[in-house]
Backbone bond lengths (Angstrom), bond angles and torsions (degrees), N, CA, C in turn:
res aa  C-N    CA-C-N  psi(-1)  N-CA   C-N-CA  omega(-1)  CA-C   N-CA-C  phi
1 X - - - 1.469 - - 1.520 109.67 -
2 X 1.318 100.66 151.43 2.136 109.49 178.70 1.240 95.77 -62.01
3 X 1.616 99.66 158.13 1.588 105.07 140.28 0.919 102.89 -119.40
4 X 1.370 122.96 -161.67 1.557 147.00 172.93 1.601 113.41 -57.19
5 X 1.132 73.33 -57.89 1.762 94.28 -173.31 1.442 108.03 -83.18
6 X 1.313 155.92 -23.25 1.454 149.87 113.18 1.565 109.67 -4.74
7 X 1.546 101.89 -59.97 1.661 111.84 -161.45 1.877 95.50 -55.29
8 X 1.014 83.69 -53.85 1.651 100.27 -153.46 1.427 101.75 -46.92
9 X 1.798 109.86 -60.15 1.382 120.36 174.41 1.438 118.69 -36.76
10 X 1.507 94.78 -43.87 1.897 97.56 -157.98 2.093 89.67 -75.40
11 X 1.105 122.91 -10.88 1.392 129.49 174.90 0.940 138.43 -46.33
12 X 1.887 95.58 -54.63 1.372 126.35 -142.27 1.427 96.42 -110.97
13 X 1.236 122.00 -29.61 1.718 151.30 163.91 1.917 92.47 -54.70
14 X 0.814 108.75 -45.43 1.862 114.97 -169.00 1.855 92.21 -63.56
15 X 1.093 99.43 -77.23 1.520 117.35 177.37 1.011 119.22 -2.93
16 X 1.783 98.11 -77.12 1.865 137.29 -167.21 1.617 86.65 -34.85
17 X 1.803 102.94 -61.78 1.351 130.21 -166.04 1.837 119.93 -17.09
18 X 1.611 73.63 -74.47 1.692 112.63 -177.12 1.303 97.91 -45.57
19 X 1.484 110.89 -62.00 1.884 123.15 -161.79 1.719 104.29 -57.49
20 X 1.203 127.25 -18.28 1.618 136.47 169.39 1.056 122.97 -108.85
21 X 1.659 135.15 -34.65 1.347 139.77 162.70 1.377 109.79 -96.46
22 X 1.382 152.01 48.88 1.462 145.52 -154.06 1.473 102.31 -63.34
23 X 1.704 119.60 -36.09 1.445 116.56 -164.08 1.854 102.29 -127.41
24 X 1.246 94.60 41.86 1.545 94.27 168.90 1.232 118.21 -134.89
25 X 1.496 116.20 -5.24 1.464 124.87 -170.99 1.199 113.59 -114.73
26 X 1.562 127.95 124.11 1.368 151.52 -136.15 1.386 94.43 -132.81
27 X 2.204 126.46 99.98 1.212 112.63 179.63 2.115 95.30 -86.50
28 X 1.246 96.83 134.08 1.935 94.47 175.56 1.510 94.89 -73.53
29 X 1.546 138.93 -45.27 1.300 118.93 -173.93 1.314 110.21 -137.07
30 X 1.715 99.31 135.00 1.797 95.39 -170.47 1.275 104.13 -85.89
31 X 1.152 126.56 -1.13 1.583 121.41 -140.91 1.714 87.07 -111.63
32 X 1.320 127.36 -32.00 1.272 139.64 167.43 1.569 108.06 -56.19
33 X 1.235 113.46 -53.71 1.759 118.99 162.03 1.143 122.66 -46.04
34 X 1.767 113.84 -67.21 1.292 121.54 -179.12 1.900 109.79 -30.44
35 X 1.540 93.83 -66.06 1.508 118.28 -165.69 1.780 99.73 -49.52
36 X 1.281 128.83 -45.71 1.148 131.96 -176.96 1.557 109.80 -66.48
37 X 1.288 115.86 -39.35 1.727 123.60 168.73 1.620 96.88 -46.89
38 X 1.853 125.03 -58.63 1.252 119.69 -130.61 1.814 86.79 -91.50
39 X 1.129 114.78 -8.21 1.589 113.66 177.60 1.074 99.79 -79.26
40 X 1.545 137.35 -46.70 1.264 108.98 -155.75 1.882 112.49 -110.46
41 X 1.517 91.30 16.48 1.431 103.36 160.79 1.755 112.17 -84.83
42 X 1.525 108.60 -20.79 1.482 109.70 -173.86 1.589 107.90 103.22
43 X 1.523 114.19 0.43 1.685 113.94 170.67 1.484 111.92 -73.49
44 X 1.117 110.45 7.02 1.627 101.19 -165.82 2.138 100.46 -150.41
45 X 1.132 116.35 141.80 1.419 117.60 -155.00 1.092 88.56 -111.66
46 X 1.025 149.47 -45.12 1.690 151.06 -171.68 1.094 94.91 -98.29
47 X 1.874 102.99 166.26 1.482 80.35 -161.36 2.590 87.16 -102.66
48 X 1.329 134.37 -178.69 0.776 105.91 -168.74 1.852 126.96 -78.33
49 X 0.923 100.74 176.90 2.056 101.92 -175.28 1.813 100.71 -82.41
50 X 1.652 101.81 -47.01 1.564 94.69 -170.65 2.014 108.89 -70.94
51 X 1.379 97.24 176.95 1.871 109.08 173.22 1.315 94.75 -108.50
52 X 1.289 82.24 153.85 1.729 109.02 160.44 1.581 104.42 -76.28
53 X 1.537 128.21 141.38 0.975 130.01 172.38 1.637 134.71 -152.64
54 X 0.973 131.69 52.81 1.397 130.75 -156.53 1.823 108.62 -103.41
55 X 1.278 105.42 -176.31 1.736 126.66 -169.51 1.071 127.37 -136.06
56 X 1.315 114.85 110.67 1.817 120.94 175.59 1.270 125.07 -93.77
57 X 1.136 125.25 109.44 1.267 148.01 -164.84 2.118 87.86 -90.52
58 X 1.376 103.87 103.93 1.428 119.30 151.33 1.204 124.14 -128.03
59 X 1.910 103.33 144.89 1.148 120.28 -174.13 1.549 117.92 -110.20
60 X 1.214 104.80 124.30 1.669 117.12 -153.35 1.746 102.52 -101.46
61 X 1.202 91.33 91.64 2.042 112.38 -171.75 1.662 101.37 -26.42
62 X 2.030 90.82 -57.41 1.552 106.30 -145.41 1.656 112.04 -51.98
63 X 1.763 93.85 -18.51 1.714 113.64 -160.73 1.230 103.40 -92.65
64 X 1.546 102.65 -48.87 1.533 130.05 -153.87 1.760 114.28 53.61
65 X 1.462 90.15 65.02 1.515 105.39 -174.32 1.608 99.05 -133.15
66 X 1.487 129.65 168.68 1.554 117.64 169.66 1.381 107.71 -143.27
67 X 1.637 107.45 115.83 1.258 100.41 -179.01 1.496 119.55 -99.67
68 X 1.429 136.76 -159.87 1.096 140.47 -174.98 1.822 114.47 -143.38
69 X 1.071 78.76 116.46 1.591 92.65 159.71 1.457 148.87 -90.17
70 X 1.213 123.85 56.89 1.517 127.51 167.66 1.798 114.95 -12.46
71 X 0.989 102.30 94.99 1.982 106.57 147.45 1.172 152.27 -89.10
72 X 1.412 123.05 63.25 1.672 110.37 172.44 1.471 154.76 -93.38
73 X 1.273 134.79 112.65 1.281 145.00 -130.44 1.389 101.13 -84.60
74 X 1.480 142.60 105.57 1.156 142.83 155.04 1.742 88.32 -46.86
75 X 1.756 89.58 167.75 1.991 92.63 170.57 1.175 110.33 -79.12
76 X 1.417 122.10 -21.88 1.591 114.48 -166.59 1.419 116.99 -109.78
77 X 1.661 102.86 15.97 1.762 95.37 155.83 1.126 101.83 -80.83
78 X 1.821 101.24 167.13 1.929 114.28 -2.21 1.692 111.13 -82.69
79 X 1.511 95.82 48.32 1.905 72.45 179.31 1.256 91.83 -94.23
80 X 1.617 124.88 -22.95 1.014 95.03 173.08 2.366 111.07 -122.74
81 X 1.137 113.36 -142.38 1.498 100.97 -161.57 1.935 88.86 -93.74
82 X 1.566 104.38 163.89 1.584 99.98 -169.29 1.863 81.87 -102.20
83 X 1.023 116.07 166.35 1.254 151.59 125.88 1.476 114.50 -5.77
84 X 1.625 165.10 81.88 1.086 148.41 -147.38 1.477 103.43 -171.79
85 X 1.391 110.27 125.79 1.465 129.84 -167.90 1.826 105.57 -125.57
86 X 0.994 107.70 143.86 1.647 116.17 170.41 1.564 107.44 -111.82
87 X 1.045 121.42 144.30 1.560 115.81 177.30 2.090 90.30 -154.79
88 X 1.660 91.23 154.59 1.346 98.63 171.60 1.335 119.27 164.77
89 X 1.547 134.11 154.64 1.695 120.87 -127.82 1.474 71.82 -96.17
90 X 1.670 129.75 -3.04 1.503 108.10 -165.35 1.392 98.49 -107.10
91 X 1.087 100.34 43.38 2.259 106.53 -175.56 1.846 80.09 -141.41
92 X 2.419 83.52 118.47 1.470 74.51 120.16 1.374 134.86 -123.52
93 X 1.308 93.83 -163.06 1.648 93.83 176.43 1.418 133.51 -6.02
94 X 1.277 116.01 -73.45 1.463 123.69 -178.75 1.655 116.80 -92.39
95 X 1.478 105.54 -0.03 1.567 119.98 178.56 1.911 97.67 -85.82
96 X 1.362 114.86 -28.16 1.145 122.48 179.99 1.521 120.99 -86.56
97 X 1.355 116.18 -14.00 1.215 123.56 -160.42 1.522 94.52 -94.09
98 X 1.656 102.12 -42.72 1.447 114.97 175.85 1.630 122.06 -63.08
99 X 0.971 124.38 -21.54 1.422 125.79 -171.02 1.572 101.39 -103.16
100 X 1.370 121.05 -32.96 1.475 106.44 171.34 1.543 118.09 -103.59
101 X 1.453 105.17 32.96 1.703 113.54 170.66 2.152 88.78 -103.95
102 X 1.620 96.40 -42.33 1.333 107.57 -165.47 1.796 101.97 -53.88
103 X 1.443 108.61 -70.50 1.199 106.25 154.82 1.573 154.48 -34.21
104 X 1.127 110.67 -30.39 1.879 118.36 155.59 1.559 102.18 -105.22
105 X 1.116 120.13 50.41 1.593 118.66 162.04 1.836 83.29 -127.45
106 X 1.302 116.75 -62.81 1.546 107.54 176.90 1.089 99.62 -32.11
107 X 1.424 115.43 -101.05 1.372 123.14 -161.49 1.553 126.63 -34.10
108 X 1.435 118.00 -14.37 1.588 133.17 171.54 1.389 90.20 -73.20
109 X 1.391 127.13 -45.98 1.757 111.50 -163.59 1.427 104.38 -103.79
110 X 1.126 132.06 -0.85 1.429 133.30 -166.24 1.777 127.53 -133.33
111 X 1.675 99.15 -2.10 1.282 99.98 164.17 1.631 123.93 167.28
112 X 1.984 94.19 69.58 1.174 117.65 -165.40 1.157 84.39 -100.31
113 X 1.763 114.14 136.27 1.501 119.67 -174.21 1.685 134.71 106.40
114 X 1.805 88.98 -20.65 1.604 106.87 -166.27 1.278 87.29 -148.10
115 X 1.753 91.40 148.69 1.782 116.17 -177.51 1.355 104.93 -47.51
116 X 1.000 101.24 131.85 1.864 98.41 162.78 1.305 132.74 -150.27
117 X 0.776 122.46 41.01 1.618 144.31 148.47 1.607 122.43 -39.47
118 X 1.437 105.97 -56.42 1.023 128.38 -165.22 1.816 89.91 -73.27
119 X 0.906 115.04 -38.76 2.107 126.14 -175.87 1.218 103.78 -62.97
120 X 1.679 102.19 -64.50 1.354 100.30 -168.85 1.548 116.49 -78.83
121 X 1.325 130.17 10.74 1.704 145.16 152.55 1.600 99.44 -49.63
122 X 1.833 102.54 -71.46 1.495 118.85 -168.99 1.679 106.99 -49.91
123 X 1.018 117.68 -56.85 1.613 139.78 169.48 1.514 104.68 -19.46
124 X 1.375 106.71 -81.98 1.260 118.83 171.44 1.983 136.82 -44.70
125 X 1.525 100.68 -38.07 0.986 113.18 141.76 1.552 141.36 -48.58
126 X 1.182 87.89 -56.28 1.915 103.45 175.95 1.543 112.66 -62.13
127 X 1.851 108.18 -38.05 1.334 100.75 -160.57 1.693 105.39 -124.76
128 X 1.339 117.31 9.07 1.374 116.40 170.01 1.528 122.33 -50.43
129 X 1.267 103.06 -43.19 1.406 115.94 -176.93 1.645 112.93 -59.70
130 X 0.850 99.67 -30.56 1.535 112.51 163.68 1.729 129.99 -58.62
131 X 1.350 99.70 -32.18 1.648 103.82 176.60 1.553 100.77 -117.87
132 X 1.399 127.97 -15.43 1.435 99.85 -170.25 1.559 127.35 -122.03
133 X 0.984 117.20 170.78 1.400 125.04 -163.79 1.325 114.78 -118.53
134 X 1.380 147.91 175.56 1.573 127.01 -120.47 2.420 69.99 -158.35
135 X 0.966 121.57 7.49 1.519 104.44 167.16 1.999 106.03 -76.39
136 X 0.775 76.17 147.86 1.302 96.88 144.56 1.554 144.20 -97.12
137 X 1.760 118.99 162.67 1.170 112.38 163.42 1.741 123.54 -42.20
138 X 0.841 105.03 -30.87 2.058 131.55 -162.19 1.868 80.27 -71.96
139 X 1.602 127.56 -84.49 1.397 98.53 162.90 0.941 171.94 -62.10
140 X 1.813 110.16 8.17 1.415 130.92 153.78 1.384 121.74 -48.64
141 X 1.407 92.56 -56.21 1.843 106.69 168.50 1.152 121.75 -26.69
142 X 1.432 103.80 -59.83 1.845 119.76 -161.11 1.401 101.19 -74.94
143 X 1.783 136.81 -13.97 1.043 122.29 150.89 1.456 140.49 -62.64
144 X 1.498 129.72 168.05 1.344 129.65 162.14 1.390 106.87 -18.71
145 X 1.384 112.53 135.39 1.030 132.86 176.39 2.325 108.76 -60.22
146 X 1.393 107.14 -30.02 1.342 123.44 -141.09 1.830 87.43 -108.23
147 X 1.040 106.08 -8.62 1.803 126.00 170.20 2.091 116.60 -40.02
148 X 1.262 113.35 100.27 1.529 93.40 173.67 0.577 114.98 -112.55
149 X 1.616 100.83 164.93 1.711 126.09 -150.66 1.483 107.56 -150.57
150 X 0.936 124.44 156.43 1.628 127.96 160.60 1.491 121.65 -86.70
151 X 1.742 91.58 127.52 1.436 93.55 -170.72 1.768 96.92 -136.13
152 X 1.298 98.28 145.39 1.922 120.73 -167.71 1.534 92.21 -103.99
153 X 1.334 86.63 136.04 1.743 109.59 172.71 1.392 91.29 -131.93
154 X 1.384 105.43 122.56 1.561 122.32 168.16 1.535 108.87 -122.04
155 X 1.334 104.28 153.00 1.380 154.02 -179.74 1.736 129.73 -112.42
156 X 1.257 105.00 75.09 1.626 92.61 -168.80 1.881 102.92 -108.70
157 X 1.594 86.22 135.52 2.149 90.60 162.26 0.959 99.89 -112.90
158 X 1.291 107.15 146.41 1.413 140.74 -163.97 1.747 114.99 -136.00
159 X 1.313 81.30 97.40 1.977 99.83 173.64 1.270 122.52 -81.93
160 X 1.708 130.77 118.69 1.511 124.40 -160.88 1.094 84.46 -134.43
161 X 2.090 131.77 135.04 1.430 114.79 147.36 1.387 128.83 1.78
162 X 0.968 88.58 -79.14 1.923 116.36 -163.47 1.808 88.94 -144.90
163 X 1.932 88.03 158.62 1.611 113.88 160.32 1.168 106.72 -122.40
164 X 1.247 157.21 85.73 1.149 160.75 -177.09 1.775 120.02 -82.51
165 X 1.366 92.37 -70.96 1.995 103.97 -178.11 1.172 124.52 -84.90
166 X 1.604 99.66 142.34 1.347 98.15 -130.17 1.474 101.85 -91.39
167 X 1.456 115.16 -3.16 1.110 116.96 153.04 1.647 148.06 -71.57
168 X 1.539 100.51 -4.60 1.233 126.44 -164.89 2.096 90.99 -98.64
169 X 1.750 100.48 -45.66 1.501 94.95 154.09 1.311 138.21 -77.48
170 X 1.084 138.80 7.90 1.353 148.26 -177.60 2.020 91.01 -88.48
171 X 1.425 104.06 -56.88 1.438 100.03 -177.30 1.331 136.27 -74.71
172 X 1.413 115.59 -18.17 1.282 131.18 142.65 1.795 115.18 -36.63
173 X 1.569 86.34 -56.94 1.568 67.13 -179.38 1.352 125.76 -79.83
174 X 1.548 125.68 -44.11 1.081 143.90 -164.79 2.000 96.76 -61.52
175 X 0.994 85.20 -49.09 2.242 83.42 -172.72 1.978 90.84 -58.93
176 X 0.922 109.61 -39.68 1.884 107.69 -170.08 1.757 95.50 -54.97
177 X 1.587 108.48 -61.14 1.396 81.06 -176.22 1.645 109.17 -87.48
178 X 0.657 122.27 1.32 1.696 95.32 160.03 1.218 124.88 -67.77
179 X 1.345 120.63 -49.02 1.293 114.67 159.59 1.375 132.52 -65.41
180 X 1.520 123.83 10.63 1.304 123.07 161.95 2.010 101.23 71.32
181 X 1.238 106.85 30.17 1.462 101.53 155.05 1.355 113.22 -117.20
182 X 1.007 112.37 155.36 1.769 137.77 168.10 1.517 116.93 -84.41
183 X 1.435 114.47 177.51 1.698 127.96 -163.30 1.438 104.93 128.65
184 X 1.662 74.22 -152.32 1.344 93.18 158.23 1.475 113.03 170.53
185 X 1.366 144.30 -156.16 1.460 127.99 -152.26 1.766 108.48 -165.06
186 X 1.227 108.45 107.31 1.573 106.62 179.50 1.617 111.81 -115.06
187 X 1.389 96.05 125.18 1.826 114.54 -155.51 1.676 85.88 -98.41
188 X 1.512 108.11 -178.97 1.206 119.32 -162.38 1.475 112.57 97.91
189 X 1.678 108.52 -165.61 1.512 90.11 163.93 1.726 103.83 -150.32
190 X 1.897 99.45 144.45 0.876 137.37 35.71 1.865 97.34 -86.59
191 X 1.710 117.25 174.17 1.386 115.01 -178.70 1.464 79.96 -118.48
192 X 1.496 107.23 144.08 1.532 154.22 134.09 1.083 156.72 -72.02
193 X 1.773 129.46 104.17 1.662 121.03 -141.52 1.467 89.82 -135.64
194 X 1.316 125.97 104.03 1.529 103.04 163.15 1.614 99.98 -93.37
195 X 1.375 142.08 -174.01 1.092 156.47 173.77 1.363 129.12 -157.20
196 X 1.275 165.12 70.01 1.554 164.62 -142.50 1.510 106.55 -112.99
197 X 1.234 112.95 141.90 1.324 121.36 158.81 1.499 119.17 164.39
198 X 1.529 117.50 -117.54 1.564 139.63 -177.22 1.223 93.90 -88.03
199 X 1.502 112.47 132.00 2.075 105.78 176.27 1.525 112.33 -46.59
200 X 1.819 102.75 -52.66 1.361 100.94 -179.84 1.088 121.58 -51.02
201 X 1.114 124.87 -63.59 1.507 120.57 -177.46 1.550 118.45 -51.85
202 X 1.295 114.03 -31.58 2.043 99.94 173.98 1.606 96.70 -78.96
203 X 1.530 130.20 -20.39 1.688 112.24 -179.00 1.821 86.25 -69.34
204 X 0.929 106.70 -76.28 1.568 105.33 -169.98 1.767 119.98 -25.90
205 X 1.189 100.71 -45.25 1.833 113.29 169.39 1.292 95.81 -41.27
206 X 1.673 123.95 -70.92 1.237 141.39 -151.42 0.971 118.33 -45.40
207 X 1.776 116.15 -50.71 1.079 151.31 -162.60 1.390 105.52 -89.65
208 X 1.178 127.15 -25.80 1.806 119.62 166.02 1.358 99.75 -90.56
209 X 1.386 123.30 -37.97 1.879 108.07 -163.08 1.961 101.24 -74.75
210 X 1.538 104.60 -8.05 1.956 90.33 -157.38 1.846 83.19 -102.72
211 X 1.819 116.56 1.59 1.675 101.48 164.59 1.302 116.91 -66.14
212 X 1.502 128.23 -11.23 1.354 117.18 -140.97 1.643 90.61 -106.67
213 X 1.112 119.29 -173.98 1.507 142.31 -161.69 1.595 111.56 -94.78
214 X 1.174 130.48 79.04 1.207 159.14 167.28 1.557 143.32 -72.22
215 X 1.085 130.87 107.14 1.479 126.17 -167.07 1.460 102.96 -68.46
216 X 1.504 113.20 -41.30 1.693 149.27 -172.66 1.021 137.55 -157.82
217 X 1.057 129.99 89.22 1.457 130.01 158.83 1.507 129.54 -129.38
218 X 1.522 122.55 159.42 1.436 146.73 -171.97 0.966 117.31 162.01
219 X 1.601 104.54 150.27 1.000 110.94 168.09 1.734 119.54 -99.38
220 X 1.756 51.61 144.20 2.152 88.95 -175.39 1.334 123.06 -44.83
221 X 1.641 108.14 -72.74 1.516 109.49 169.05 1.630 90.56 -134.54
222 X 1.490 100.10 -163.06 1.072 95.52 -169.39 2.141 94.52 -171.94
223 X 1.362 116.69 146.24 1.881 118.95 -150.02 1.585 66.59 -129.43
224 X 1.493 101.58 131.71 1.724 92.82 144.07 1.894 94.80 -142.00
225 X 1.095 110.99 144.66 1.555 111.60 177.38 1.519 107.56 -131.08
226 X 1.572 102.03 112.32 1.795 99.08 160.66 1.220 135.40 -112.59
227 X 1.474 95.60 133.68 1.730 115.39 -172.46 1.748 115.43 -101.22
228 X 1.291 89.45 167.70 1.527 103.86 -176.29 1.495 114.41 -105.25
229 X 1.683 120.21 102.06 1.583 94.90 -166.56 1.280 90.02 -135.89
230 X 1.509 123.61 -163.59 1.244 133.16 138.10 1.364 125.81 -96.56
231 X 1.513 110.19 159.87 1.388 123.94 175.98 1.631 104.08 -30.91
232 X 1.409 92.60 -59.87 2.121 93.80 -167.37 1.801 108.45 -67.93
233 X 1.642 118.73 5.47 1.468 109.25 -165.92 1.853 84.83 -115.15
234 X 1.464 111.86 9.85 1.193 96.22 -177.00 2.006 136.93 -89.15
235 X 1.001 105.17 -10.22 1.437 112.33 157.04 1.801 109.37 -82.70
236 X 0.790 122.48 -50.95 1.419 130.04 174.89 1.609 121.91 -52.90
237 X 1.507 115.24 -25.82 1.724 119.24 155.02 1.170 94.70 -82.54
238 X 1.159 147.42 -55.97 1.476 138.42 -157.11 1.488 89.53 -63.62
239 X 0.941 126.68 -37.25 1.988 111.23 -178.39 1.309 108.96 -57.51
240 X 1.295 99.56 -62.85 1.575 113.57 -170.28 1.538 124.90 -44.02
241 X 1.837 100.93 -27.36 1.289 116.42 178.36 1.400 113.66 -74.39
242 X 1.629 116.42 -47.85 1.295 110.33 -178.16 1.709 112.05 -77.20
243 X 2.151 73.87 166.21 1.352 96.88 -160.91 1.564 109.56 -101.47
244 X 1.433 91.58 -12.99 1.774 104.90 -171.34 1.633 112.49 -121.09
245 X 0.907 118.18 134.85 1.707 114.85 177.45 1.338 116.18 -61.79
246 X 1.414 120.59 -43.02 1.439 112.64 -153.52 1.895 83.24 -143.16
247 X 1.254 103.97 -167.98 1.620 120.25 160.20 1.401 120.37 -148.42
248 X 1.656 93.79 110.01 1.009 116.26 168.97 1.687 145.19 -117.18
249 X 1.253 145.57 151.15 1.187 132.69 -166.58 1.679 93.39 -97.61
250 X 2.063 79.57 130.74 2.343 85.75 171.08 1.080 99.67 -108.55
251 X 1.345 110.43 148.67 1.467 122.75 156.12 1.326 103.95 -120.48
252 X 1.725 107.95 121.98 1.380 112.38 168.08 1.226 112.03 -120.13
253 X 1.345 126.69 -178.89 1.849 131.87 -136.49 1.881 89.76 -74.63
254 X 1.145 92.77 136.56 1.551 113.27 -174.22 1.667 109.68 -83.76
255 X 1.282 115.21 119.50 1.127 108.69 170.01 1.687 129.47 -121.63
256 X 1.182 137.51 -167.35 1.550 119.85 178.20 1.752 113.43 98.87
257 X 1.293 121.14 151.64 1.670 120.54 -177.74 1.710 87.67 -65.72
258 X 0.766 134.00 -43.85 1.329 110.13 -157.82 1.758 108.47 -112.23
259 X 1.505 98.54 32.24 1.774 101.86 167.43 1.317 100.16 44.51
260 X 1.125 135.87 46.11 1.917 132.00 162.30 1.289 107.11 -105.71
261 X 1.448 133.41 -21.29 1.455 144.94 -179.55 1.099 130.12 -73.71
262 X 1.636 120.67 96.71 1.755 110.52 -166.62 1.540 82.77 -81.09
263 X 1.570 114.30 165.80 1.232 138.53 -173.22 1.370 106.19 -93.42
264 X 1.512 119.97 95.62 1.384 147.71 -174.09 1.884 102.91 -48.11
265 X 0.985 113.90 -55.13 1.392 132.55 175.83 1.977 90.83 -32.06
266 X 1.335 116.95 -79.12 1.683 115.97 177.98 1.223 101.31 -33.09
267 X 1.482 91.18 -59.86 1.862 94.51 -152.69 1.648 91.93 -30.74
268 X 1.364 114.44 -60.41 1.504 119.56 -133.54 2.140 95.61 -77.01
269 X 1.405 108.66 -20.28 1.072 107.59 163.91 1.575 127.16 -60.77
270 X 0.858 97.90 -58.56 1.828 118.67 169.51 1.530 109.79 -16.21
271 X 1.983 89.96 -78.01 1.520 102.89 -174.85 1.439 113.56 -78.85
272 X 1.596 129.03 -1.78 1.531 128.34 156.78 1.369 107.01 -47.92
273 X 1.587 113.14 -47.91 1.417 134.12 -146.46 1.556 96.84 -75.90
274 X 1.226 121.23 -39.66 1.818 130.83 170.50 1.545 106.43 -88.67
275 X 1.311 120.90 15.10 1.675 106.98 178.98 1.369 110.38 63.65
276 X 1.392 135.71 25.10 1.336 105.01 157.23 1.537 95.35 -132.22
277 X 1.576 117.46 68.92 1.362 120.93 158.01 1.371 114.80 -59.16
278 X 1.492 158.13 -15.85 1.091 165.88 -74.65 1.974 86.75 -168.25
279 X 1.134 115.84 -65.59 0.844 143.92 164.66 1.835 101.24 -7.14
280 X 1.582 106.54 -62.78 1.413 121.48 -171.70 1.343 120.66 -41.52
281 X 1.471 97.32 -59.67 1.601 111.38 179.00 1.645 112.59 -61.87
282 X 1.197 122.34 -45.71 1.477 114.26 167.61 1.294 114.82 -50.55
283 X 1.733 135.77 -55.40 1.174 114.90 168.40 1.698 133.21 -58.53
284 X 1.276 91.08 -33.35 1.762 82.94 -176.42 1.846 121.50 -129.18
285 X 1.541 78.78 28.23 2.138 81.84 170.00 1.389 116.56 75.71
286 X 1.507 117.50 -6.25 1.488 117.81 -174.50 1.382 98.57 -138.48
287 X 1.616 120.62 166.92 1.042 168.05 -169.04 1.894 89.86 -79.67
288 X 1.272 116.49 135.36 1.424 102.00 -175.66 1.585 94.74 -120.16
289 X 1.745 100.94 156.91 1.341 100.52 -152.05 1.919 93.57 -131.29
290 X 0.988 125.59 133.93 1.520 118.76 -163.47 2.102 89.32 -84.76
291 X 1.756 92.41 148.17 1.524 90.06 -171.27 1.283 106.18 -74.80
């Protein structure tokens, strides 16, 4: 469980962040932040259920390559070690496995107890050059077809005030299938986005739906799972991963004085019906109850 003083740290560590990376750091949930602000202001008595979790996108001069850093906040860092992934088109496989074993072995002897983000930045810097190699995705290609690699299947929900215009839904849908992801999208308010597929393509989703004109939005949570396949097993994990066939927008029975309220009760049936009933309580604080 958090404390106060966890909260605060894991906060103030965010901050430092921002104030040196302003345009490289990607929070996945604000609402996980917010909630951690309102605990350790004393708005909140428990301490919260969700993590802090965000991504630093650094660019490594010496290489001129840019990798990525995954962050996830157990509640009780830094007492204890966070969650921390390296990824990058100039890793392979076992070049990647090696640099983030290399990396949480430091940080196991060098700064269990204390923020370290800011270490394991320097870390990476100092010792990238050491595991990586200067190909690209572009020469993965030109290999054997039968070649493995690690490949991310993501899953993003997406919490909006409201979905109202109806142009703002037309593109929801239309960008989903272009990019060959699945879901689907319940307008009204609150509004609802699931999305599944190719990582790229849900960052890319992300990244066109969060240009547009918004009272609120983020995403909520967010699944990413990486596998080991080949080129030829690669539409065929992406099946296996999704949860939804197609993407489509539901409208279920409207409720509220002013008919803006889809009837949460479906909703929560729906996504029982695909296994991610679980899902419910992260968006809306409760236990979901079929109508």
């Amino acid at each position: 469980m958090s404390s106060p003083a966890n909260a605060e740290a894991q906060v103030s560590e965010l901050e430092l962040l921002f104030s040196m990376f302003p345009n490289e750091i990607l929070v996945d949930d604000q609402l996980a932040l917010a909630d951690l602000r309102d605990y350790i202001q004393g708005k909140m008595q428990s301490s919260p259920t969700s993590r802090l979790q965000y991504t630093v996108h650094l660019h490594l001069e010496a290489l001129n390559v840019v990798c990525t850093l995954s962050c996830a906040f157990p509640p009780n860092y830094p007492t204890v070690l966070p969650e921390i992934s390296i990824r990058s088109d100039a890793l392979y496989r076992s070049q990647q496995m090696q640099i983030n074993t290399g990396l949480y072995e430091y940080l196991r002897r060098s700064c269990c107890g204390e923020i370290c983000i800011l270490n394991a930045i320097e870390w990476i810097k100092d010792h990238a050059i050491t595991y990586m190699i200067k190909e690209s995705l572009a020469d993965d290609k030109r290999q054997p077809a039968n070649i493995t690699k690690n490949v991310i299947c993501t899953r993003l929900w997406i919490y909006s005030h409201h979905i109202y215009n109806k142009e703002k839904r037309k593109n929801i849908l239309e960008w989903a299938k272009e990019l060959s992801l699945t879901g689907f999208s319940m307008p009204g308010k609150p509004g609802v986005v699931c999305v599944e597929g190719a990582h790229s393509a849900c960052e890319e989703y992300w990244a066109r739906i969060k240009r547009l004109t918004w009272k609120r939005i983020l995403i909520r949570h967010r699944e990413d799972t990486t596998m080991d396949i080949t080129n030829d097993e690669m539409t065929s994990v992406i099946q296996m991963f999704r949860k939804f066939t197609n993407f489509e927008e539901k409208i279920f029975t409207v409720r509220g004085n002013r008919s803006n309220h889809m009837d949460l009760g479906q909703l929560y049936q729906f996504l029982n019906e695909r296994d991610c009933g679980d899902i419910f309580q992260l968006y809306f604080g409760v236990e979901g109850k079929v109508s």
